[in-house]
N, C-alpha and C positions, 0 to 999 in steps of 0.2 A: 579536851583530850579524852581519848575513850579509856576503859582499862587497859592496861597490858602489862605480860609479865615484864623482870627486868631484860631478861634476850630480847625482845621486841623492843623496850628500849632504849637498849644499849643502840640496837643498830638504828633507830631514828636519830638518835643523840650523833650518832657518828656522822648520819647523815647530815644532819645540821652543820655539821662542822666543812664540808663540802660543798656548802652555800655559802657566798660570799660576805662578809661578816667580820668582827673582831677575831683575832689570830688566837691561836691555842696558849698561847702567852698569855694576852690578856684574858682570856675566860677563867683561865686558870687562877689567876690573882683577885679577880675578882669574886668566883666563886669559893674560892679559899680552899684549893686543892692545888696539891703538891705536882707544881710543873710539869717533872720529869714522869711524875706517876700518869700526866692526863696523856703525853707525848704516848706512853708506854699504851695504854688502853685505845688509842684512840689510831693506833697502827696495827691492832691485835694481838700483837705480843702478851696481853692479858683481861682478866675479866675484870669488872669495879663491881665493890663492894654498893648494895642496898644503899650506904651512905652518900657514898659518892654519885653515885646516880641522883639521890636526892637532891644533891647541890647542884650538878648541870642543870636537872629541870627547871629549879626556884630561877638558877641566872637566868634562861633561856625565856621564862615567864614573866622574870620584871625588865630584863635588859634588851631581850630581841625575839619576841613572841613571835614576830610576821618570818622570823628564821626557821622558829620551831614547828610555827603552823606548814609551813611550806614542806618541811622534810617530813614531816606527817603525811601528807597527803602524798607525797611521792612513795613513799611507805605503803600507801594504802594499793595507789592506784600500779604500784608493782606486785602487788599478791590481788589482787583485784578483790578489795576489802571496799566496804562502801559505807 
């Protein structure tokens, strides 16, 4: 994964969640964030905290990388990043 601030992301992370994949229920529990909190960020009703971004990443890097790789690249290849 390249650098990026947390707005870049927040919106890859969001993306991910829009590939098909375990439910925001389950990511949630298993990344040990507050259900209703991922529900809330994840509709934009709000921004996550450094922290919490932290915890989507690690899940999304030991549990479903080929998720995360993918909303990456859809990321990129929508701002024409290479």
């Amino acid at each position: 994964m390249k650098i990026r601030t947390n707005t870049q992301l927040e919106t890859i992370l969001r993306t991910a969640f829009d590939i098909e994949g375990n439910s925001i229920k389950d990511v949630a529990k298993m990344a040990g964030i507050n259900r209703n909190t991922l529900y809330k960020w994840n509709c934009g009703a709000m921004r996550f905290s450094p922290d919490n971004i932290d915890k989507l990443l690690i899940y999304f890097q030991e549990h479903e990388p080929a998720r995360l790789d993918r909303a990456e690249k859809m990321y990129d290849a929508l701002r024409g990043i290479e």
